[in-house]
N, C-alpha and C positions, 0 to 999 in steps of 0.2 A: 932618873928615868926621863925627864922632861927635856935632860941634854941628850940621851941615847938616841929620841927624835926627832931634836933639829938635826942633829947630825945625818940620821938616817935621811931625812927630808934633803939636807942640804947634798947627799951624796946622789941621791935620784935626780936632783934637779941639776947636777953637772954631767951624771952620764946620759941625761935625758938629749942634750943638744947632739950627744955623741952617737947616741943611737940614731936622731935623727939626721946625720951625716951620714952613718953605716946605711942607713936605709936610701939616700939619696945618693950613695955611692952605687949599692946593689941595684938600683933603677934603670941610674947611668950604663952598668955593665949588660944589663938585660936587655937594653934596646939597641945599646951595640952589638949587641948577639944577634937581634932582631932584624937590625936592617943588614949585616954581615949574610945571612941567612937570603934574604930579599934578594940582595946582588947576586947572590948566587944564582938563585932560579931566576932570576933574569935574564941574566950572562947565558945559560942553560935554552932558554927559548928563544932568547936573539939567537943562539947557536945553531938551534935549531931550525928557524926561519931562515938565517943563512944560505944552510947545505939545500935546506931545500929550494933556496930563490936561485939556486947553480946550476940544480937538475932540473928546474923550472928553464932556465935558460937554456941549457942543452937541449931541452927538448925541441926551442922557438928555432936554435942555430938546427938540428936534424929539420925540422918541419921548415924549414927554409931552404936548405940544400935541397930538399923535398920537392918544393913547388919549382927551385929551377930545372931539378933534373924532369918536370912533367914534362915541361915544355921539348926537350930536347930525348927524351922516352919516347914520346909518341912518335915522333918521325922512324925510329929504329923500330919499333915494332908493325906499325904497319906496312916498313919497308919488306920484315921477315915474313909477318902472316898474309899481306896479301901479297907478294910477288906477281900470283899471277894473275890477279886483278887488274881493271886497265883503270888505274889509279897514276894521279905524276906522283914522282919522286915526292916532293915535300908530305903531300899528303901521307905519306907510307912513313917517312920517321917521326911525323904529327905522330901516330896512333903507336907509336914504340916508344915515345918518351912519356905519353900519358901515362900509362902505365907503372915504367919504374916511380916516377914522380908522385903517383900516388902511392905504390908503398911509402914511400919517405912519409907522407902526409902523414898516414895512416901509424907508421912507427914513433913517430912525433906528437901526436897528437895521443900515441896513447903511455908516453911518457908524462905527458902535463895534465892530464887530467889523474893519473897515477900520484903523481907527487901533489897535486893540489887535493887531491882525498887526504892526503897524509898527512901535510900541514890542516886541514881541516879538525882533525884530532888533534892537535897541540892545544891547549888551552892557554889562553894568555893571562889569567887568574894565577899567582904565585903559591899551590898548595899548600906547600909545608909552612908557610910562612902566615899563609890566614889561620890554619890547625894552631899553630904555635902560641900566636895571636891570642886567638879561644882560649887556650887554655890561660892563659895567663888570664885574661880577661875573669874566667870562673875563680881562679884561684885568688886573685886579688878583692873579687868580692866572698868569697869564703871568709877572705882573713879579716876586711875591714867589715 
């Protein structure tokens, strides 16, 4: 009986370094799952910050087509609405390019405040990956 338990003894304390390999291998796999996870929703919000730093840009290139077309608006329009006013020429396309020029402004300006609401809701916090986190976090103290 005395040999049944060194042997028994002697056979846990070789699968004992083995378990602790198996356990240090499953660690390994868990955190590479972990930060695989990370990049993702990374990649995901760079992405997202991206598309929207484009239509952010689009809006600065409209809102700047914008302010040139004011200047050259205004002269057309106050050429057509006031004709028969005794106004000189420059005056009259002054007040026709103000105009279109401020639509553009106005088109422009409400692209970028549209897409900077939007990115506003992005969070740069990696969800699934703090969740994931957690839980392993509980679970690992359950187990030890």
């Amino acid at each position: 009986m005395a040999e049944r338990q060194s042997l028994s003894t002697t056979e846990e304390r070789r699968d004992l370094p083995a378990l602790v390999e198996k356990l240090a291998q499953d660690v390994v796999t868990l955190l590479d799952q972990k930060f695989t996870l990370l990049k993702v929703e990374l990649k995901e919000d760079v992405d997202a910050y991206v598309r929207g730093s484009f239509a952010i840009l689009a809006g600065v290139v409209v809102a700047a087509v914008g302010f040139a077309l004011a200047n050259v608006a205004l002269a057309f329009l106050v050429t057509t609405l006031f004709a028969n006013f005794d106004l000189s020429q420059p005056a009259k396309y002054a007040l026709g390019f103000v105009l279109t020029g401020t639509a553009y402004l106005v088109i422009g300006t409400v692209v970028i405040l549209i897409t900077k609401n939007r990115l506003a809701r992005v969070e740069l916090v990696p969800r699934r990956t703090v969740k994931e986190l957690e839980r392993d976090k509980e679970w690992l103290q359950k187990e030890i």
